[in-house]
N, C-alpha and C positions, 0 to 999 in steps of 0.2 A: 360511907364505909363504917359497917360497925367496929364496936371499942377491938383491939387488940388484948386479944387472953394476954394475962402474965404468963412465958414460960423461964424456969431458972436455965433453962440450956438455954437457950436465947441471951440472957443477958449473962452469965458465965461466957458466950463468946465473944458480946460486945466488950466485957471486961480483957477478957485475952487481949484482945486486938488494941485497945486502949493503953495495954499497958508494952505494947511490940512499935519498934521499931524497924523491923527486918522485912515487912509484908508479905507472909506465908499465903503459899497456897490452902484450898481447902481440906486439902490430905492434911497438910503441917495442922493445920488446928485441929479437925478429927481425932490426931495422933493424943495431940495434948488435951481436947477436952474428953476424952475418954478415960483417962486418969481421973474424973471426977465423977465423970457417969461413964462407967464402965459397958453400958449396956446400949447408948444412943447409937445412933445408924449414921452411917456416913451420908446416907440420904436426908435427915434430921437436919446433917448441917449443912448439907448443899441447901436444904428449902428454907434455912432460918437464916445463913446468907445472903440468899436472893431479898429472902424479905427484907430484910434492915438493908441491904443497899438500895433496893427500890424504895422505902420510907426513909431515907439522906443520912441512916446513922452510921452505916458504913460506906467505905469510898469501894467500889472492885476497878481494880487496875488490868488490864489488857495490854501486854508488850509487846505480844510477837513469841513470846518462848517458849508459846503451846497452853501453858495456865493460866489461868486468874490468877489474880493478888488479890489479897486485900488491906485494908488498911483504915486504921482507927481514925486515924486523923482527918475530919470531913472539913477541916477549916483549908482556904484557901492557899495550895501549896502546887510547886510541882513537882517532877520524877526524874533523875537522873535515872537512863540502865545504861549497865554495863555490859557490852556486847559480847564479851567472853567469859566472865559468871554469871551473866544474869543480877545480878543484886540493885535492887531497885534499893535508890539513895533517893531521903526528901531533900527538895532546895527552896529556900525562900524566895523568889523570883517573883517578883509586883508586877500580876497581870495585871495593873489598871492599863498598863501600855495597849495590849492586844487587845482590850475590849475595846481602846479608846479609837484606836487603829481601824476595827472591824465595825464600830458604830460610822466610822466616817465613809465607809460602803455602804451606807445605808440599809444593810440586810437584817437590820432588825435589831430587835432587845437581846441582851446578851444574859443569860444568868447564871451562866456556870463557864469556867474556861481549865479545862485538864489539858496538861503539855507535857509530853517528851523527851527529852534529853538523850543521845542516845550517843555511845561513846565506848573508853575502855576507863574503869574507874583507877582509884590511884597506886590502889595495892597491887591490881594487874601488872598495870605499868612496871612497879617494882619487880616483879617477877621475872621479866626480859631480860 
């Protein structure tokens, strides 16, 4: 694979995402890296997304609530959602369990483990 051009939209949105905790969809960062480039295509940042998450710098998160996410953070974490807003919450959760678990199946080498949480988070709750 040849080198990867430098583009500054490209790393202006690994920067967004780096510094979010909230994991927008691709709309939400369009919205906001447009304020920088005013003139980038929402298509710009669908194709600069796909990239960096197919090369591991970004995570995309898939819930169920119709969008992508995405999220800065590629170190190993997982995903509380909340079934009634939506708000994907990170958790520290030590998958060495489920790899150690799914190696004793013998179905192979494990190199990545993304998990779900699904639930009503805590401020829902308070809502009731």
């Amino acid at each position: 694979m040849p080198a990867l051009k430098y583009s500054k939209q490209r790393e202006c949105i690994k920067k967004f995402l780096a510094d979010r905790k909230d994991h927008p969809t691709a709309d939400i960062i369009y919205l906001n890296i447009r304020e920088q480039f005013p003139h980038i295509s929402l298509g710009t940042v669908y194709r600069n997304l796909a990239l960096l998450s197919e090369l591991g710098e970004i995570n995309k998160l898939t819930t169920g609530d119709g969008a992508d996410h995405f999220d800065g953070n590629v170190s190993p974490h997982q995903h509380f959602v909340c079934k009634k807003c939506n708000r994907i919450i990170d958790l520290k959760v030590d998958s060495k369990e489920y790899e150690e678990k799914a190696a004793e199946e013998g179905i192979g080498e494990i190199e990545n483990c993304i998990s779900y949480f699904y639930g009503i988070c805590k401020e829902c709750l308070q809502e009731k």
